[in-house]
Backbone as CSV, one residue per row, in Angstrom:
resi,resn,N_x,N_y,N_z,CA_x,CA_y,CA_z,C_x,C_y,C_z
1,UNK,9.832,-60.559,11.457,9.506,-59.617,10.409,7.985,-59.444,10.350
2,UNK,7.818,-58.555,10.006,6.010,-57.714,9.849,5.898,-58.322,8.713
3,UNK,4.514,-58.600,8.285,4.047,-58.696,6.948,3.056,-57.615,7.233
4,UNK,2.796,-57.108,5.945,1.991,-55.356,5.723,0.624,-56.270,5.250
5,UNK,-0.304,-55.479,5.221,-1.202,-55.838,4.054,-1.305,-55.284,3.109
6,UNK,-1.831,-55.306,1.874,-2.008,-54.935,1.114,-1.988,-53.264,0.934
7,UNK,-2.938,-52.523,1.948,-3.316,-51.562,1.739,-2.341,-50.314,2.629
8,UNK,-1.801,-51.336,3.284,-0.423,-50.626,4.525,0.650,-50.131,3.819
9,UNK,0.962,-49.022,4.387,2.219,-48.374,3.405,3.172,-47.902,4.662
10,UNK,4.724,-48.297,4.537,5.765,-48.255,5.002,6.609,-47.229,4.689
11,UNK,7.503,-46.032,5.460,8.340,-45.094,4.579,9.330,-45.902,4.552
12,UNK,9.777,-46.826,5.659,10.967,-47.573,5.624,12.405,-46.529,5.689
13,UNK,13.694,-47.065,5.167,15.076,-46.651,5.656,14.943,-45.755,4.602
14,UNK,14.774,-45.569,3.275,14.582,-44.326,2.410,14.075,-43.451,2.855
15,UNK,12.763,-43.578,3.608,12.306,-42.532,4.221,12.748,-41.630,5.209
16,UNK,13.471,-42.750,6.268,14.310,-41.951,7.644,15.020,-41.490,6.353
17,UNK,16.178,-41.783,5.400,17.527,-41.394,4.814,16.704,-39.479,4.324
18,UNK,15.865,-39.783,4.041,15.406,-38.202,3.470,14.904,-37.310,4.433
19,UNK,14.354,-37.792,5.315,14.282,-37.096,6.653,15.068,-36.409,7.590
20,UNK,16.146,-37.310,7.293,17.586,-36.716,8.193,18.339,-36.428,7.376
21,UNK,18.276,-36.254,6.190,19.351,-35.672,5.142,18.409,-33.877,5.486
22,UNK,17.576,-33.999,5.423,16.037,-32.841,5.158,16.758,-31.921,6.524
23,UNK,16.398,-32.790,7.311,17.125,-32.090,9.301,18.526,-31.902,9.001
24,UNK,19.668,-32.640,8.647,20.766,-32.044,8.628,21.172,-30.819,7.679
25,UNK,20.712,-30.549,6.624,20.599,-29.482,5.815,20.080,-28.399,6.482
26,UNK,18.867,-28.640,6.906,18.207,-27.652,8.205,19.003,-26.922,9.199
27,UNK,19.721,-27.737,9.306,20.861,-27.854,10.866,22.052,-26.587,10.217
28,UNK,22.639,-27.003,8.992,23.572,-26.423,8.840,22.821,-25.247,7.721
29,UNK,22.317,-24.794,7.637,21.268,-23.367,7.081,21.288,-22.629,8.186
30,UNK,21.030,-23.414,9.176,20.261,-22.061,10.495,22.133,-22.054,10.379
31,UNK,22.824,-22.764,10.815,24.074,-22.239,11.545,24.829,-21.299,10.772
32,UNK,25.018,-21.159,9.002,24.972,-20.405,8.147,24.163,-19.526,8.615
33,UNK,23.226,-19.253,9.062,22.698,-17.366,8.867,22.905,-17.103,10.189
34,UNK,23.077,-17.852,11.088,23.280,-17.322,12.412,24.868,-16.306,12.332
35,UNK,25.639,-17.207,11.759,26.908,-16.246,11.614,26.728,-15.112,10.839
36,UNK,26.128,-15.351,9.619,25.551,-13.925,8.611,24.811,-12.855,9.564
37,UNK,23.893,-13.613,10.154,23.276,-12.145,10.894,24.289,-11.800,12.219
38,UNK,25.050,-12.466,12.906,26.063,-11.905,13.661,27.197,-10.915,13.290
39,UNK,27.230,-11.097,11.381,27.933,-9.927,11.097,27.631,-8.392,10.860
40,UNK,26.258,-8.443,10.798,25.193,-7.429,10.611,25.335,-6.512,12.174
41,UNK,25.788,-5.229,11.214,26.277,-4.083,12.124,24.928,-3.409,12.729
42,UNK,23.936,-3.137,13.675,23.028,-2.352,13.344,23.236,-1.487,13.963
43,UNK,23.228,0.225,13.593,23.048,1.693,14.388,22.889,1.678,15.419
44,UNK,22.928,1.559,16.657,22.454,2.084,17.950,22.113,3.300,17.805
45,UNK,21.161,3.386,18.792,20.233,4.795,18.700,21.617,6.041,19.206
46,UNK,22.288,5.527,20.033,23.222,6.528,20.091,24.540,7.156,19.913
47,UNK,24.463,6.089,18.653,25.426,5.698,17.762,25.522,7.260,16.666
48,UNK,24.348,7.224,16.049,23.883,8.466,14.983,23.737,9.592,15.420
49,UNK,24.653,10.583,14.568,24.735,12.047,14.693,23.165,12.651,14.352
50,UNK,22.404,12.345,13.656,21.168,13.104,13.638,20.678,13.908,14.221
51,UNK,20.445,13.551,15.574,19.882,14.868,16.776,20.895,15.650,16.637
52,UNK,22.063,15.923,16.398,23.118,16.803,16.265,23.012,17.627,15.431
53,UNK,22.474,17.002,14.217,22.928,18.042,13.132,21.015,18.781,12.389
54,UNK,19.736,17.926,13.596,18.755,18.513,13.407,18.551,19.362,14.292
């Protein structure tokens, strides 16, 4: 075992625990909007009647 000194500061297992709670939340956000923006229809340019009807 380490002894610290006084002035040494440790994050220790609380620290990893919030770190990887922090990254797994991360993890499953991106994978949430990745499907959201995969449902997102966008126009193709030659999709739209416009030049048609200008």
């Amino acid at each position: 075992m380490t002894v610290l000194a006084a002035g040494d500061v440790s994050p220790g297992l609380l620290g990893f625990v919030v770190v990887a709670l922090i990254g797994l939340a991360l993890y499953f956000l991106i994978k949430s909007m990745n499907r959201q923006m995969a449902k997102i229809q966008v126009p193709r340019e030659g999709d739209t009647d416009d030049k048609k009807a200008g």
